[in-house]
Short mmCIF file of the C-alpha atoms (twelve columns), coordinates in Angstrom:
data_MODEL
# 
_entry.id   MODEL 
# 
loop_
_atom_site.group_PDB 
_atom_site.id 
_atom_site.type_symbol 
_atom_site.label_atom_id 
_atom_site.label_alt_id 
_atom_site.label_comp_id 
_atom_site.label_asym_id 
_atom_site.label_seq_id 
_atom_site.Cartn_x 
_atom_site.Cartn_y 
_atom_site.Cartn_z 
_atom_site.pdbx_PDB_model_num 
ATOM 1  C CA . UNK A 1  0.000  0.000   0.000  1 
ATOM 2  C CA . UNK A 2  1.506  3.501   -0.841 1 
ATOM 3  C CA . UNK A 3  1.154  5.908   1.429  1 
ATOM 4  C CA . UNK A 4  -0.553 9.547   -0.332 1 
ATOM 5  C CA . UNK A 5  -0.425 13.284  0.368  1 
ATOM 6  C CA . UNK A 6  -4.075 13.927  2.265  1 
ATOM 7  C CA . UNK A 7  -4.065 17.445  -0.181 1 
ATOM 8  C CA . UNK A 8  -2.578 16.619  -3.727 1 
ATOM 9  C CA . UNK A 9  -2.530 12.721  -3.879 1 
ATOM 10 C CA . UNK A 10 0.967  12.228  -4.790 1 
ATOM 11 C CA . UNK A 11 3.034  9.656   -3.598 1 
ATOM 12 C CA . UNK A 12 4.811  10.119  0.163  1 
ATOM 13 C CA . UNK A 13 7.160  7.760   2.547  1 
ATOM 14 C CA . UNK A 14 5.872  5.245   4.245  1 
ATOM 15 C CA . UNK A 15 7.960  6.350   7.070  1 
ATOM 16 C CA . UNK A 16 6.686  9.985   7.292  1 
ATOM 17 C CA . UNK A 17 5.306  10.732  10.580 1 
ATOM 18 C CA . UNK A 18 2.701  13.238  8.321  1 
ATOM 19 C CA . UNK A 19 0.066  12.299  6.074  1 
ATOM 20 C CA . UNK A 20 1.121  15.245  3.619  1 
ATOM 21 C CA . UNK A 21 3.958  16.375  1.360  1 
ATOM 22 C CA . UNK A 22 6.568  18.693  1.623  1 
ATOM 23 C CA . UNK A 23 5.226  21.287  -0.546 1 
ATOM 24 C CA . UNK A 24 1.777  20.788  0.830  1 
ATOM 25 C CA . UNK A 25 2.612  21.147  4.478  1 
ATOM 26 C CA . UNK A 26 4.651  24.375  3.425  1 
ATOM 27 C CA . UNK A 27 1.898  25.614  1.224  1 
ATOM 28 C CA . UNK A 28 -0.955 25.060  4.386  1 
ATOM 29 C CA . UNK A 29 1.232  25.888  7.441  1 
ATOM 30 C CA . UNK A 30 4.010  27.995  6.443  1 
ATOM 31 C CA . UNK A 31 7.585  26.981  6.098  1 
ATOM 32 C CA . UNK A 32 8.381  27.650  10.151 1 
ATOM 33 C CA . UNK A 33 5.337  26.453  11.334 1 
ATOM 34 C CA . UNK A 34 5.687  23.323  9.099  1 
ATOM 35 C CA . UNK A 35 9.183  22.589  9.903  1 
ATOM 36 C CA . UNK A 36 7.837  22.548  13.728 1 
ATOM 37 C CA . UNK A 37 5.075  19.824  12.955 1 
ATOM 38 C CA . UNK A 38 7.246  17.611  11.334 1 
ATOM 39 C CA . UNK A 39 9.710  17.877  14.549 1 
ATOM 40 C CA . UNK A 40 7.220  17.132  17.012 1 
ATOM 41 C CA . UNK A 41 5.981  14.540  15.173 1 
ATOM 42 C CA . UNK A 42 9.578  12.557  14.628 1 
ATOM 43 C CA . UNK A 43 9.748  13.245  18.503 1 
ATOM 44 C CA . UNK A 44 6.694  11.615  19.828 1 
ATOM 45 C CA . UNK A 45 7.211  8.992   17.553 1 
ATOM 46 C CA . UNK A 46 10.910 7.990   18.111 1 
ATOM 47 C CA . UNK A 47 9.212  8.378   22.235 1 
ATOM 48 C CA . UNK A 48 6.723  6.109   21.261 1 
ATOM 49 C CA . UNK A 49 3.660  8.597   21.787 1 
ATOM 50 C CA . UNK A 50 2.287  8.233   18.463 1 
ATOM 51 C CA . UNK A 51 -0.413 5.239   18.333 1 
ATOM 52 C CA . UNK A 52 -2.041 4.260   15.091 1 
ATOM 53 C CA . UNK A 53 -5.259 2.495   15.539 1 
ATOM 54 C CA . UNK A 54 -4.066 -1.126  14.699 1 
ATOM 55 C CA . UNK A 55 -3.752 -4.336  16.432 1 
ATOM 56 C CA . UNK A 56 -0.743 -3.060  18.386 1 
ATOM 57 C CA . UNK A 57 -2.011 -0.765  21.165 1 
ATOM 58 C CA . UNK A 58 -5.219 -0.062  23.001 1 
ATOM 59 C CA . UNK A 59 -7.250 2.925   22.288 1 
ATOM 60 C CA . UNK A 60 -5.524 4.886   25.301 1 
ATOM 61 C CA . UNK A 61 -2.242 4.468   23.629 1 
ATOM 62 C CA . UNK A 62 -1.036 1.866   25.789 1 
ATOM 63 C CA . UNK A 63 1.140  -1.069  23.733 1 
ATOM 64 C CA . UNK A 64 -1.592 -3.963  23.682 1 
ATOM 65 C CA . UNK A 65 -0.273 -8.114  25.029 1 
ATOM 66 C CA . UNK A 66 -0.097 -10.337 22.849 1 
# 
């Protein structure tokens, strides 16, 4: 499964913490504000804050037992 910009459909990294381009981001946010989302972002993930709704943790974030 590829992974799409939310805005302009075109193709993004599978590892991007975003669900939006580059250009996009810096088109909706500004380039500052942008470059601040993305930060945060790689930061609660590489903490493990970030939970996507999958088989892996609960919905209050906790990692679910397998």
């Amino acid at each position: 499964m590829v992974k799409k910009c939310i805005y302009c459909m075109c193709e993004i990294s599978d590892e991007s913490v975003i669900d939006f381009c580059d250009k996009c981001g810096k088109n909706v946010w500004g380039e500052n504000m942008f470059k601040a989302i993305v930060k945060n972002m790689e930061t609660a993930r590489d903490n493990g804050d970030l939970c996507h709704m999958n088989n892996t943790c609960d919905i209050s974030g906790e990692k679910a037992i397998r």
